[in-house]
N, C-alpha and C positions, 0 to 999 in steps of 0.2 A: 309415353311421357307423363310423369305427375309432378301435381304440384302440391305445396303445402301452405297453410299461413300461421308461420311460428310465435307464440306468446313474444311480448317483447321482454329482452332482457338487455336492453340500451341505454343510454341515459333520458330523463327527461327533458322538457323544454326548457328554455331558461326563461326567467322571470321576464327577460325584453323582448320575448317574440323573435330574439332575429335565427340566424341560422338556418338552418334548410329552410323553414315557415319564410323568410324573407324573399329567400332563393324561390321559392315557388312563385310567388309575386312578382317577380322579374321575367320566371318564365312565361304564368300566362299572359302577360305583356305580348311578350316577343311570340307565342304561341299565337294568340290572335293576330298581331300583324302578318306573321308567316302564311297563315290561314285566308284572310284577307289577298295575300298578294294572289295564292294559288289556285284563285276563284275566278281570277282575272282571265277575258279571254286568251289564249296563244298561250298563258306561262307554262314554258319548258318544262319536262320532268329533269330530271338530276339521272346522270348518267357515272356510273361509278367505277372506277377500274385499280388494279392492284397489281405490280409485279413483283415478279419472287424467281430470285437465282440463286445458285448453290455454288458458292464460295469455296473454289478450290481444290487445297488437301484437306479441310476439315470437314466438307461438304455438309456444312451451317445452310440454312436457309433464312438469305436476308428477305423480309418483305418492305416493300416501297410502296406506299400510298401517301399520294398528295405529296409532304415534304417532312413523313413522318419514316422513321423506323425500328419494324422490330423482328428480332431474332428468333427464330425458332431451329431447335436441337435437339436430338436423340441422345440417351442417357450412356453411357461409358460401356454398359454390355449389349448394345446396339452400335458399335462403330461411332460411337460421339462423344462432344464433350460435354454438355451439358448445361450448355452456355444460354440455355432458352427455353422453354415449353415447348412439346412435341405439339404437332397440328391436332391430334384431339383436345390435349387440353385446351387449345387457343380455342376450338371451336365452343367449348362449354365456356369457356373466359364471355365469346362473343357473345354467348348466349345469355349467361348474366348479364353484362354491359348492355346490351339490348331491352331486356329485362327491364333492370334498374332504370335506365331513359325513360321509357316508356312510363314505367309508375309514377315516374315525376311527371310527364306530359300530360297524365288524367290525372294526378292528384290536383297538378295546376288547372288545368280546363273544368272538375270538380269542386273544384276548391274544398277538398279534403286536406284537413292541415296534417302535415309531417315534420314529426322533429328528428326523426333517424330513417335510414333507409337500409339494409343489406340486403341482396342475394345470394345464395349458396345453390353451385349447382354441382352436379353428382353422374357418374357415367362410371359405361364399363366397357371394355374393350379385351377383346378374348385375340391372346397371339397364334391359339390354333385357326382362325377366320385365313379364310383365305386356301387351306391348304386340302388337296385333292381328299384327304385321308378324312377330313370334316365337313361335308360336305353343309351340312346343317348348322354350322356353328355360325354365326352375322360377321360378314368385315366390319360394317359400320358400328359406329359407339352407339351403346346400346342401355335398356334399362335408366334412358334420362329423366329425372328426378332433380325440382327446384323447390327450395323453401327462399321465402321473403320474412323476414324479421322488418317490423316496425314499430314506430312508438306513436302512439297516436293516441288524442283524445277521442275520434272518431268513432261509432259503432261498430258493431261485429257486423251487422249487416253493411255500411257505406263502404267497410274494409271488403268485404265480400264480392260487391260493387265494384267496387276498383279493382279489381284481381280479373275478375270479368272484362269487363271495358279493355286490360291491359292484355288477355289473352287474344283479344277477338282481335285487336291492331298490329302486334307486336309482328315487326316486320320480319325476323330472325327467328320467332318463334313458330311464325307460318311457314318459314321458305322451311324450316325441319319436319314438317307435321301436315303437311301440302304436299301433292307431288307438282314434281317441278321436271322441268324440258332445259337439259342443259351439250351446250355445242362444244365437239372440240376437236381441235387441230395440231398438225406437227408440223413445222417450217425446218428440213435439216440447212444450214449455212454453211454444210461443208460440202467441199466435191466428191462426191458418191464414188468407192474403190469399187470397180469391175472387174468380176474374179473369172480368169479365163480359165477354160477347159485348158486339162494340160494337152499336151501335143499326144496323138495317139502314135505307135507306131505298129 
């Protein structure tokens, strides 16, 4: 996985400071009291959970978390409609979105001022993976590559700084880049067909 930190070509700040520069101030507000609370003895970690079924005849994959939802779908010459981002991209989606929090959570705990923020993240995915014939070729998306655009009056070095701080935290960018221990299981809900020997004679 690489990363880059792209010249800015965003707008600049505006003459009243507000704007994401304001927004940062809000956060490490609330960054510090969060901080504060999770210091505390007993407080709970955050336990997170997500379901996801496959919708019918179209076999769309709704995802459900909290009381949000969204769509993900395979392209029309994959048996789909088209209706949503396939799971790799969602997974680079997350991985930007992860990203982007995170540079706000150090820019605010820095107080490195921002007046723009983007991530662009990049991947590649080989449809021979998987099949007996390639043995070598990766299932998993592969060649992951992020660039961060910002506008800042800040240094090349504080920028550089924060780029750091934001790799070393970044929760999604470690559980990719970490190995990780993951469990799993299959509940069938149906009654199981017993296929009898036929009668011999």
């Amino acid at each position: 996985m690489t990363a880059q930190l792209a010249p800015s070509a965003l707008p600049a700040a505006s003459a009243e400071g507000g704007g994401l520069r304001e927004y940062l101030r809000h956060k490490r507000a609330g960054l510090l009291a969060r901080r504060a609370a999770a210091r505390q003895a007993g407080h709970p970690r955050a336990e997170l959970s997500a379901s996801v079924s496959a919708e019918g005849r179209s076999g769309v994959r709704r995802i459900r978390i909290r009381q949000f939802q969204v769509l993900s779908d395979s392209p029309a010459d994959f048996a789909g409609y088209d209706l949503g981002p396939s799971s790799p991209e969602l997974q680079l989606g997350v991985l930007g979105s992860c990203l982007t929090h995170i540079f706000l959570i150090k820019a605010a705990e820095l107080e490195v001022p921002l007046d723009a923020l983007t991530v662009d993240v990049t991947g590649s995915v080989d449809p021979r993976g998987g099949l007996p014939d390639f043995p070598d070729v990766p299932v998993e998306i592969h060649d992951i590559a992020y660039t961060v655009t910002v506008s800042s009056p800040a240094s090349a070095g504080t920028i550089e700084h924060l780029r750091e701080e934001v790799e070393r935290v970044c929760p999604v960018l470690n559980l990719l880049t970490r190995p990780q221990t993951i469990t799993g299981s299959v509940v069938n809900t149906a009654q199981p067909v017993v296929a009898h020997p036929a009668a011999t004679r």
